[in-house]
C-alpha positions, 0 to 999 in steps of 0.5 A: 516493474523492478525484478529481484537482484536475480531476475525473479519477479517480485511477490505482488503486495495484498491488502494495501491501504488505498486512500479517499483521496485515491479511490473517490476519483470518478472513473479511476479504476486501480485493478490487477497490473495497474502501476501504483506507487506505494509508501510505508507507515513507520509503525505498525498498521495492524489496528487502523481503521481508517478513523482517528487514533489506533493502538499499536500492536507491536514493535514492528517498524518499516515493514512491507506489511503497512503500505499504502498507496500515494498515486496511481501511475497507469490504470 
């Protein structure tokens, strides 16, 4: 796993978006030190639910704050 530019571990990132498509694979099992790879939302992600439109919040754009995981590397 990448490490800070000084050698620091990195913050492990809470309440990421797993999709359907990730999470519904019959014995896949994501759970702590699993090696996912995560995208961002462009925009705020504060209001999603997960069905169709949703308000944005704010202005806030590129933040760690909306990722979601794309793969599962190693469970």
């Amino acid at each position: 796993m990448p490490l800070q530019s000084d050698g620091d571990k990195r913050a492990p990132l809470t309440e990421v978006i797993v999709p359907a498509s990730i999470y519904k694979i019959a014995g896949l099992k994501i759970k702590r030190n699993s090696v996912v790879w995560i995208g961002y939302c462009d925009r705020d992600m504060d209001n999603w639910t997960g069905a169709n439109n949703y308000k944005i919040e704010t202005k806030r754009m590129h933040s760690i704050q909306d990722a979601v995981v794309e793969a599962v590397i190693e469970e």
